[in-house]
N, C-alpha and C positions, 0 to 999 in steps of 0.2 A: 757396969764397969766404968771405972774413971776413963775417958777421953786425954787425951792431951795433942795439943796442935802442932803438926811439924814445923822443924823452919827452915825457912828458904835460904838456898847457900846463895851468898853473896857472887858478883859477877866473877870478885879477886877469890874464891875458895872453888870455882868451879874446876871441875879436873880439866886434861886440854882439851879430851871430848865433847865435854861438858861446856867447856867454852864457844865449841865451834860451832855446838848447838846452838846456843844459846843467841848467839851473835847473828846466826844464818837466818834466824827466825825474828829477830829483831829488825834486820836488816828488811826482811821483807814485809815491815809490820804487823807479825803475828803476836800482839803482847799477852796473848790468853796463852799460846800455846808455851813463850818465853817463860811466863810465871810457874807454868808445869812442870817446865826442866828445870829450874831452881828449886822447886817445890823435890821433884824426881832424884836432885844430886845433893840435899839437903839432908837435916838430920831428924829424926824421929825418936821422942821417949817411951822406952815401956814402961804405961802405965802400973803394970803389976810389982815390976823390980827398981826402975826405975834407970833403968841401962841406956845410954842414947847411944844410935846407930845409923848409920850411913843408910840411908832409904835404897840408893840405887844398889851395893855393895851388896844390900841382905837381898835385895829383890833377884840378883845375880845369882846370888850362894844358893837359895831357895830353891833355884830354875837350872840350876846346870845338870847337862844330862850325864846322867850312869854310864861310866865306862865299865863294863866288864871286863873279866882279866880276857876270856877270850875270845873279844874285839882288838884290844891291847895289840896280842899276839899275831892274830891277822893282819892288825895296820902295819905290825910291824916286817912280817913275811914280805909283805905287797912292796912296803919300802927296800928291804935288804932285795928283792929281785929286781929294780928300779937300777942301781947301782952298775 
């Protein structure tokens, strides 16, 4: 399979998360772990279609957990007796 190399978002395209990261680990000169998170909030091509995508964004979507409807309905019971 073809490879292709992500790129690192710039300090000005980083989100504010992403910034805060970014700068906190800078600040305490961590520049391997700083190149991660621009690497981590950067964009990646698929080699097969050729689609570029937010690294962090899909890595996010990928990993969110399953809400069942009911879970949904519990949370929302516990909330309405909260009141």
């Amino acid at each position: 399979m073809d490879r292709r190399d992500p790129r690192s978002a710039s300090r000005q395209e980083l989100s504010r998360i992403g910034r805060w990261m970014y700068e906190t680990v800078v600040r305490d000169g961590e520049e391997a772990l700083a190149d991660g998170i621009a690497h981590l909030f950067g964009e990646a091509e698929c080699p097969r279609c050729a689609s570029v995508f937010n690294i962090a964004e899909e890595y996010t979507s990928a990993n969110r957990p399953v809400l069942r409807f009911a879970e949904v309905r519990r949370s929302r019971g516990t909330q309405d007796r909260r009141r």
